[in-house]
matplotlib code that plots the C-alpha trace (Angstrom):
import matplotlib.pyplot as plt

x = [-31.6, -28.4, -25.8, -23.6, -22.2, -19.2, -19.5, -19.3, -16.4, -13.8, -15.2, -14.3, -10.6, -10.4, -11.1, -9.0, -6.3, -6.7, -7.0, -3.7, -1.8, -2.7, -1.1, 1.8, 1.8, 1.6, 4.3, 6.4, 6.1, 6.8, 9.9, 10.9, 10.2, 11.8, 15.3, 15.9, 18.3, 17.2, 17.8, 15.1, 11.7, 8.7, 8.7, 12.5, 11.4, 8.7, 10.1, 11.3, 7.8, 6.2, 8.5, 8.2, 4.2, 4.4, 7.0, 3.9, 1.2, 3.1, 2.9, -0.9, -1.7, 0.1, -2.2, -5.4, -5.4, -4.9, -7.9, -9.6, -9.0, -10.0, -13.5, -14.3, -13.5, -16.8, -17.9, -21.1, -22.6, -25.2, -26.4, -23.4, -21.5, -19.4, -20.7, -18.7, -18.2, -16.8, -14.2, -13.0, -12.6, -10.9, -8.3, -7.5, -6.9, -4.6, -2.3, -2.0, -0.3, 1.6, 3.1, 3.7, 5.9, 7.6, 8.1, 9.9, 11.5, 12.8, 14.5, 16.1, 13.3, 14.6, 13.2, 11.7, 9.4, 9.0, 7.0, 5.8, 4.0, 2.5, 1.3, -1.0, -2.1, -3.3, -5.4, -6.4, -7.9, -9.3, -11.1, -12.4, -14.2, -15.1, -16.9, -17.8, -17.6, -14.8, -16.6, -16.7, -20.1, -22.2, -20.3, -19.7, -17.0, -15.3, -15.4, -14.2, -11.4, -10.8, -11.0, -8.3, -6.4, -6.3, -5.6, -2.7, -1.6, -1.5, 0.1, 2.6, 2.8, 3.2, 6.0, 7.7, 7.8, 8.5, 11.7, 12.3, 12.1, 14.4, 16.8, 17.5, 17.8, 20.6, 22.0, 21.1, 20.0, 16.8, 15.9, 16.9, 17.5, 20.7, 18.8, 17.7, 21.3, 20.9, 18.4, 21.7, 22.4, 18.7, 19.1, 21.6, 20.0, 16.5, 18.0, 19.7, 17.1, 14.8, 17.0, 17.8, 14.2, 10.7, 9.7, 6.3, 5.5, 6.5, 4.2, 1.0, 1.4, 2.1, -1.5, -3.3, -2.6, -3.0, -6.7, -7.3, -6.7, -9.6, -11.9, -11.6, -11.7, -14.8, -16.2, -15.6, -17.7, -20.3, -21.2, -20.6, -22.6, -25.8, -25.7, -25.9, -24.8, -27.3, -25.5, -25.0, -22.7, -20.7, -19.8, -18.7, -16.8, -15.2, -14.8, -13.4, -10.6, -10.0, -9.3, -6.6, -5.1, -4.8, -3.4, -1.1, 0.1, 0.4, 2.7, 4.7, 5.1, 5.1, 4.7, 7.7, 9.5, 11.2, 9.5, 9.8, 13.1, 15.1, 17.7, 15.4, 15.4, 19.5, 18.3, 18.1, 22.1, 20.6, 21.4, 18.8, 16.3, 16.8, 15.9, 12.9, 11.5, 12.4, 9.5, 10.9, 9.0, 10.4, 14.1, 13.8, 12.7, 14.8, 18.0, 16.0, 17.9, 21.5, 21.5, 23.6, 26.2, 29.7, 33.1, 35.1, 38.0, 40.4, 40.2, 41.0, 43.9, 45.3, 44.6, 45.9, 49.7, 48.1, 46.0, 48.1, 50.8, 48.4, 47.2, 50.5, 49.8, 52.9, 53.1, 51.4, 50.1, 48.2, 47.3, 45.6, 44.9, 46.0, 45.0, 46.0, 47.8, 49.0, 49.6, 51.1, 50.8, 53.3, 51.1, 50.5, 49.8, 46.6, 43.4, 42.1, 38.4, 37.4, 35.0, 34.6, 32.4, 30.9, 29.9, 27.2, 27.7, 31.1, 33.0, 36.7, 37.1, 34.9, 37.4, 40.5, 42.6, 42.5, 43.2, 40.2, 40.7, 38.0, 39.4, 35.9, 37.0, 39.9, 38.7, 39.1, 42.4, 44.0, 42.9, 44.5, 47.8, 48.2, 47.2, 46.9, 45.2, 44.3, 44.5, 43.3, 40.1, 37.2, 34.6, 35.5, 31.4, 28.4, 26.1, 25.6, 24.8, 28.1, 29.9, 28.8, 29.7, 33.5, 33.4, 32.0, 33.8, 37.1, 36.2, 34.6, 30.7, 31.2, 27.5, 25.4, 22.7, 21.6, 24.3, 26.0, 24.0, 20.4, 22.2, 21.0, 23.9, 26.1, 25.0, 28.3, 31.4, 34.1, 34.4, 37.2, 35.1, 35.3, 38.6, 38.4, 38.2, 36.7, 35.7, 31.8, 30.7, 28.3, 26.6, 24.2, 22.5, 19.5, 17.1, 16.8, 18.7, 16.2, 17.2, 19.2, 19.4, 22.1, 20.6, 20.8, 24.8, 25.7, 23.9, 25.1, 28.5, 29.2, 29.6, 27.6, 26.8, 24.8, 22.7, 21.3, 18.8, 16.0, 13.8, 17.0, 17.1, 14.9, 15.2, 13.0, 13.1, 13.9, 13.6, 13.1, 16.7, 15.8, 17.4, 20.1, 23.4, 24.2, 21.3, 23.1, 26.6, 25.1, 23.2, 26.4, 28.5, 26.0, 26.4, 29.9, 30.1, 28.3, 30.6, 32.7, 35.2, 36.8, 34.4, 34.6, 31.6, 30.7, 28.6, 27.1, 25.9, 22.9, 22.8, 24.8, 22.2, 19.4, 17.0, 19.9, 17.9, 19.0, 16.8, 15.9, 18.0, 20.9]
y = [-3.2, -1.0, -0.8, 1.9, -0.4, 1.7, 5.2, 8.5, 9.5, 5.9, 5.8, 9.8, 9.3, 6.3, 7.8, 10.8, 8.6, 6.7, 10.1, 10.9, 7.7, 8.1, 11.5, 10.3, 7.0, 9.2, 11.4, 8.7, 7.6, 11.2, 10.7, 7.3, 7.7, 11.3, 10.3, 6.5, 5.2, 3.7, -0.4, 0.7, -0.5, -0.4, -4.3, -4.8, -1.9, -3.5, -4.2, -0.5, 0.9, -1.9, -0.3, 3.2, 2.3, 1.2, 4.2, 6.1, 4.3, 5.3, 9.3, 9.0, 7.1, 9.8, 12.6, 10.7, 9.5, 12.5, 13.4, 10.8, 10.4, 14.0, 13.4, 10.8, 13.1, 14.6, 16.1, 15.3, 16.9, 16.2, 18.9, 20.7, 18.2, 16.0, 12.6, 9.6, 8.2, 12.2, 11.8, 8.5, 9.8, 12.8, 10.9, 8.6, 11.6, 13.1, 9.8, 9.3, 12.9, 12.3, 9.1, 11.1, 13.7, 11.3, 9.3, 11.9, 12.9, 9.3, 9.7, 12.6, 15.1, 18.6, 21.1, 23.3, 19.8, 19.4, 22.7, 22.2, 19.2, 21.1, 23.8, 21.6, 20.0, 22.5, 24.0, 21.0, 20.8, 24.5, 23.6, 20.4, 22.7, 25.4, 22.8, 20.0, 18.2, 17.2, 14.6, 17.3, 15.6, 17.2, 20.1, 22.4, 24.4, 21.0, 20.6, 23.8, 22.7, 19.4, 20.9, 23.2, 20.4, 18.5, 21.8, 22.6, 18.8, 19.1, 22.1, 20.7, 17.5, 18.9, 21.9, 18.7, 16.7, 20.4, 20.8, 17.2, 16.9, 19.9, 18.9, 15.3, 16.6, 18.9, 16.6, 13.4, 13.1, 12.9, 15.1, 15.9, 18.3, 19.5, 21.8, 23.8, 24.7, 27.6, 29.1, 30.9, 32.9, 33.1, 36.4, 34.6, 31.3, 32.8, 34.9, 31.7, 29.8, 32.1, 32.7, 28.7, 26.9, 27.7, 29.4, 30.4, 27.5, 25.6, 27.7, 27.3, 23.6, 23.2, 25.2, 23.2, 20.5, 21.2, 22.5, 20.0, 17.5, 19.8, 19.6, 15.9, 15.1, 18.3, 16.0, 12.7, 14.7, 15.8, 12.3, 10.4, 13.0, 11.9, 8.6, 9.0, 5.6, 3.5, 1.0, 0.6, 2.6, -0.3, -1.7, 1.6, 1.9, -1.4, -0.8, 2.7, 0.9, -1.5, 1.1, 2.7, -0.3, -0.8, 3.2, 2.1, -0.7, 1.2, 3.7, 0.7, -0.9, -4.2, -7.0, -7.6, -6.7, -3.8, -0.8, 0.2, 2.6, 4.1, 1.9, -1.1, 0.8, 0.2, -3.8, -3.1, -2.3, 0.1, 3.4, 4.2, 1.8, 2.9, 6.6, 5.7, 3.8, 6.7, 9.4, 12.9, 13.5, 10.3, 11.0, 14.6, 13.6, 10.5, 13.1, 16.1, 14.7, 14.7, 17.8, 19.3, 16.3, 17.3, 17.6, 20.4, 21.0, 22.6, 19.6, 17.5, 18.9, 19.8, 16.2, 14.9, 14.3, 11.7, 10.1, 9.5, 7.7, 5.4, 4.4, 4.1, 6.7, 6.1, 9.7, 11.7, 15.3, 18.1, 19.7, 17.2, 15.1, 12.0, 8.8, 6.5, 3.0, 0.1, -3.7, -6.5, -9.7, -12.6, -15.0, -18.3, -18.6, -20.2, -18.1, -19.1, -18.8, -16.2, -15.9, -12.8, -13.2, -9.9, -10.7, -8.6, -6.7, -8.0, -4.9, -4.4, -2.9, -5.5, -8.4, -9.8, -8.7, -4.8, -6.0, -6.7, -7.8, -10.0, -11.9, -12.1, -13.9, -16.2, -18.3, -15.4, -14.3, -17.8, -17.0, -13.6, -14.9, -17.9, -16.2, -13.1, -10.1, -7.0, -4.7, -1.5, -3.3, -1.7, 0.4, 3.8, 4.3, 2.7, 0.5, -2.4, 0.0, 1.6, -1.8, -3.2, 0.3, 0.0, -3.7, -2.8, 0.1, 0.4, 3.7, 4.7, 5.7, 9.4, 10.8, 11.6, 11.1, 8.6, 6.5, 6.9, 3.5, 5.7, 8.5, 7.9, 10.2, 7.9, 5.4, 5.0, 3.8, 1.9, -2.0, -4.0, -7.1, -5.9, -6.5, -10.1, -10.6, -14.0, -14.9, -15.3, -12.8, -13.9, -12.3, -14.3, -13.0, -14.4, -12.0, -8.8, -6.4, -4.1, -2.9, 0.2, 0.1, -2.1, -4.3, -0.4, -0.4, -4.1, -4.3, -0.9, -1.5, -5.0, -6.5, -9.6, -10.1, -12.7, -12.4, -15.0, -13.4, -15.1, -16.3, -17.9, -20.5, -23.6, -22.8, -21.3, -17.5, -17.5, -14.1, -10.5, -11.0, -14.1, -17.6, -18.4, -17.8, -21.9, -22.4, -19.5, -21.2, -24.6, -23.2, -21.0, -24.2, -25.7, -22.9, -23.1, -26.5, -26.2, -23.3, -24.4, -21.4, -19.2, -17.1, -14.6, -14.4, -12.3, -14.1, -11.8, -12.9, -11.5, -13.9, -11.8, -8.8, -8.4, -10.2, -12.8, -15.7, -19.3, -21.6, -24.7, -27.2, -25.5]
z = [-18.3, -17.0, -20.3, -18.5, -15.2, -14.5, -12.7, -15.5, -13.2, -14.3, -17.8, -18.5, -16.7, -19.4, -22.1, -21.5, -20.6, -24.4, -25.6, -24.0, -25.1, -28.8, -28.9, -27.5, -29.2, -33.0, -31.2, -31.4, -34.5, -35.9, -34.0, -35.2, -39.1, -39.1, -37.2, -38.2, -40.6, -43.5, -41.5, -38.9, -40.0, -38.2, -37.8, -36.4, -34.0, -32.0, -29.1, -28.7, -29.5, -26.8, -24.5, -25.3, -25.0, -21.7, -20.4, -22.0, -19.7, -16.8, -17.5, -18.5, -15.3, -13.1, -15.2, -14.7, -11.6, -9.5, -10.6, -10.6, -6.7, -6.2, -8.1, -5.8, -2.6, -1.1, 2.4, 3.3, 6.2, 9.4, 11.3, 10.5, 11.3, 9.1, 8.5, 9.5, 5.4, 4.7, 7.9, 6.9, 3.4, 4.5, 6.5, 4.0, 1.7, 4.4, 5.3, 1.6, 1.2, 4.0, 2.7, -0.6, 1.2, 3.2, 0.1, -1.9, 1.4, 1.6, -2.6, -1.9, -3.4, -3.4, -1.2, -4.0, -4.9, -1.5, -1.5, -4.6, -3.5, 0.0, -1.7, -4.6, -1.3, 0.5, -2.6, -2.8, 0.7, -0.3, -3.1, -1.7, 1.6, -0.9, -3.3, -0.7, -3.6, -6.2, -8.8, -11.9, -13.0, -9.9, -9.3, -11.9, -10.4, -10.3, -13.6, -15.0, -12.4, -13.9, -17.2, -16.9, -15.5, -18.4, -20.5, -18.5, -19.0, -22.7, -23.3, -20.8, -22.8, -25.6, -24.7, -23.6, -27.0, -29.0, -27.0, -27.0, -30.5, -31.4, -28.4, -30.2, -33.4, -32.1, -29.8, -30.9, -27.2, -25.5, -23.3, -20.1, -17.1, -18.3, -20.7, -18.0, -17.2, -20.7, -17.8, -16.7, -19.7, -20.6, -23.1, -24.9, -24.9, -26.3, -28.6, -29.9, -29.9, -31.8, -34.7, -35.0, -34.6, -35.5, -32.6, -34.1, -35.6, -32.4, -30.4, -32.7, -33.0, -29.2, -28.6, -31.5, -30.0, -26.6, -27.6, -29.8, -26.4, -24.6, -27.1, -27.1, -23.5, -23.2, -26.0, -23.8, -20.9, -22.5, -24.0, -20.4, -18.6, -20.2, -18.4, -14.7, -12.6, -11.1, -9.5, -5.9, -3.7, -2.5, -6.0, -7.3, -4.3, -5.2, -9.5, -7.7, -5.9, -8.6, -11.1, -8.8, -8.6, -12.4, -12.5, -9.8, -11.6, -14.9, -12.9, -11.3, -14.9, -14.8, -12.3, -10.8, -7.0, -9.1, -11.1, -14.5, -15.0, -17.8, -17.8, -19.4, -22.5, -23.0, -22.8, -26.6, -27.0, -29.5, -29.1, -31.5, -30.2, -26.8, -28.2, -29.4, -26.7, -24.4, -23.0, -22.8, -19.5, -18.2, -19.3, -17.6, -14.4, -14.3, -14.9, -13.3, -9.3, -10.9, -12.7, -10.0, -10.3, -11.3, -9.9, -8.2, -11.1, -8.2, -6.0, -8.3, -9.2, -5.6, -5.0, -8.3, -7.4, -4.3, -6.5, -9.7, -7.3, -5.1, -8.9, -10.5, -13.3, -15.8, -17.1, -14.5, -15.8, -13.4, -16.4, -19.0, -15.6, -16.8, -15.4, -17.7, -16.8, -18.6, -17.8, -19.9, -18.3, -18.2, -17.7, -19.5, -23.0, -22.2, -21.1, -17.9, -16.8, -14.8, -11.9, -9.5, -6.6, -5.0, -1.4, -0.1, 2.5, 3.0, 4.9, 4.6, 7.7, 9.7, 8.1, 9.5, 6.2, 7.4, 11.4, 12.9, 16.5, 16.9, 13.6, 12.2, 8.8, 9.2, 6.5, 4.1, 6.0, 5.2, 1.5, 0.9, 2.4, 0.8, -2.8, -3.8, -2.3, -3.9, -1.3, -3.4, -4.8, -2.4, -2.6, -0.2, 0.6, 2.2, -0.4, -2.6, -5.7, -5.3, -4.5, -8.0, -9.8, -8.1, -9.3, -12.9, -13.8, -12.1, -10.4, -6.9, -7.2, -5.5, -6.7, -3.3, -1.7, -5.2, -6.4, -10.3, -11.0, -11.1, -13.0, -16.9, -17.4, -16.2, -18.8, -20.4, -18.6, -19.4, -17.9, -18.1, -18.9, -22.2, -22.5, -22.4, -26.0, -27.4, -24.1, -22.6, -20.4, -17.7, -14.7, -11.8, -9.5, -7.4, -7.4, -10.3, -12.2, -12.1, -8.3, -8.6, -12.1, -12.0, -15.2, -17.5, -16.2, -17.1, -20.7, -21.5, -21.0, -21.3, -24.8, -24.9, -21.7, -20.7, -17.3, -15.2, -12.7, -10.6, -13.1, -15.4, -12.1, -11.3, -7.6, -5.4, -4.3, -0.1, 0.6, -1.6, -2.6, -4.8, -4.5, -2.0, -2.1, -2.4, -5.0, -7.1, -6.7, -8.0, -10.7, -11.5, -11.8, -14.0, -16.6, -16.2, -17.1, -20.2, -21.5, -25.1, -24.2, -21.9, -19.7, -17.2, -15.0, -11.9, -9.0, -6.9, -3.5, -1.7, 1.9, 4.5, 3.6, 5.5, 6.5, 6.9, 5.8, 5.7, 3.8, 5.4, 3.7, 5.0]

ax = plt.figure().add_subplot(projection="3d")
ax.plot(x, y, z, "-o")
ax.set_aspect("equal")
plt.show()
């Protein structure tokens, strides 16, 4: 009778990764009972740590499954050839590191991670010719290679939560990529850093830690290696696949069109909260891109005299750079409802209003004259991301090639929705929030908001942009209807985006 079903290879990958998750798991805690307030407990924090458990399930997958997809590589070969099973492999190993480059080509990856990324390829490739075989439990070079993989992992992992933990504590910020900017005055920097923190003690606990890890997964080895799998080829070939898939899905983070990001963590509106849940190796990457992004302070104020009199500054100043305008309606005493629709993909210069000779939107031409038109509300780039940041926050998305939304430095802006006091705040859209971070922008900034996304509506989806742009109306109207005071609500529309689709009913 076989006891041991799954291959020594999966079972040692999941117990490292456990072995990983509790670490950072405790981490957390340490975090959470030495920072909070004395109106956090442990129970009114749940939701924070469920989240901070599964932004921890996505860095353990990425550790573990690398190698586990390198154990599994091995070239087999037929008078001195390569055997068809060890070309197929090889290719499939080869297209999925070209997908990866081209992947991080496609978000914008910088050139040094571009590199970066070749070069662990190509050793890669070397040790898998040297070896002819990568699974660390019949090659012993591949285990001492494995091995100090993990170590290297650790110490990493645990650099990351030393400086994290001392960077919050100073900042009352996470971490992130701006801390690499003290690399420019690094004498000062260390010498600052050594005579304020424990450098010493930092050090020691970051290597006891980081060997107590090795000794643990070493230990994890050694047990699984006394149980050799019997099973046949094709199902561990099978349990193989399925257990990339469950990584993969642990990466993606939860089973939805849209992955896991940073910005779910302001859902709490919790600042504290939102800390916690947090992983210092996912807030540095997420921030690592837009480290670079600021402004050119001469430009600005060359251009400042243009720009404070197309906005109507009141008291313009080149030197404080003042922006500030004011408004005092006239309006009736009563306050109205109000509903802004965002239409996808509707281009100001492809419409009628800005002279289009082909007098593509009459319909909307007939609108603006007979009410009013705001001629300075548009977005002056390319992009529904930066279309809803215009719309949000009053001020043009300049940050390039990613947009301000994806920036979790941008976290914090100012929207005039919140100035609609004692009214309901309301926000539909047909498919999720989760694209482009847009849902980390809206409950960050919006007091109270309430957000209707795809699965708020009985309809069905019609394409990957959720229900139709008629369902969404209707289901919008619904709401309305239902409201006891004033509201203010933004509808936006996803149909004139591609692929253009028009449900059947219609």
């Amino acid at each position: 009778m076989r006891v041991f079903t799954f291959p020594r290879l999966m079972k040692w990958m999941f117990a490292t990764a456990l072995t990983f998750l509790i670490l950072m798991f405790l981490l957390r805690l340490g975090f959470f009972f030495h920072f909070r307030n004395v109106q956090y407990t442990f129970a009114n924090s749940l939701g924070a740590f469920w989240l901070g458990l599964r932004f921890d399930l996505r860095i353990v997958a990425v550790i573990v499954l690398i190698p586990f997809l390198a154990g599994n590589m091995k070239l087999t070969y037929k008078k001195n050839r390569l055997t068809r099973a060890s070309i197929l492999r090889l290719v499939l190993a080869l297209l999925l590191m070209t997908a990866l480059i081209v992947f991080m080509l496609k978000g914008h990856a910088s050139t040094g991670v571009i590199v970066f990324a070749i070069s662990l390829f190509a050793l890669f490739l070397l040790w898998l010719f040297s070896t002819r075989n990568c699974n660390p439990f019949e090659n012993r070079t591949s285990a001492l290679i494995l091995k100090i993989y993990f170590f290297m992992m650790a110490i990493g992992l645990a650099l990351f939560y030393a400086f994290d933990f001392e960077h919050f504590d100073y900042l009352h910020r996470r971490l992130n990529a701006s801390i690499l900017s003290f690399a420019q005055d690094a004498k000062i920097s260390l010498n600052m850093a050594w005579e304020t923190y424990p450098i010493v003690p930092l050090i020691l606990g970051v290597l006891g830690i980081s060997l107590l890890l090795l000794l643990i997964i070493n230990l994890w080895f050694r047990y699984f290696q006394k149980f050799p799998y019997r099973g046949h080829q094709l199902t561990k070939g099978v349990l193989s696949f399925l257990f990339t898939v469950l990584l993969a899905l642990a990466i993606f983070g939860r089973l939805n069109q849209y992955p896991l990001r940073w910005s779910d963590a302001f859902s709490f509106d919790d600042d504290f909260k939102a800390n916690v849940s947090l992983n210092p190796v996912q807030s540095f990457f997420s921030t690592l891109q837009f480290r670079g992004s600021t402004y050119d302070l001469q430009k600005v104020k060359h251009y400042y005299p243009l720009m404070a009199k197309y906005l109507g500054v009141e008291n313009p100043d080149s030197t404080v750079l003042n922006f500030e305008r004011s408004f005092r309606p006239n309006g009736p005493a009563d306050r109205p409802n109000v509903v802004i629709v965002i239409c996808e993909s509707f281009s100001a210069y492809k419409s009628s209003m800005w002279g289009n000779p082909l007098n593509t939107t009459p319909f909307f031409n007939e609108m603006c004259k007979d009410g009013i038109f705001f001629d300075r509300c548009f977005t002056p780039s390319y992009g529904t991301a930066r279309g809803v940041w215009a719309v949000i926050t009053g001020i043009p998305d300049v940050e390039y090639p990613n947009t301000s939304s994806r920036n979790p430095a941008f976290v914090d802006q100012h929207s005039i929705m919140n100035d609609y006091h004692g009214y309901e705040k309301l926000y539909f859209l047909g498919g999720s929030t989760s694209w482009a971070n847009i849902w980390g922008l809206l409950t960050n900034n919006i007091t109270g908001l309430k957000i209707y996304e795809e699965d708020s509506f009985k309809a069905e989806a019609v394409d990957v942009w959720g229900i139709s742009d008629k369902r969404l109306f209707l289901a919008a109207n619904d709401v309305f209807r239902k409201q006891t005071q004033p509201f203010v609500a933004i509808i936006q529309t996803a149909d004139n985006h591609r692929p253009y689709t028009i449900p059947e009913e219609d």
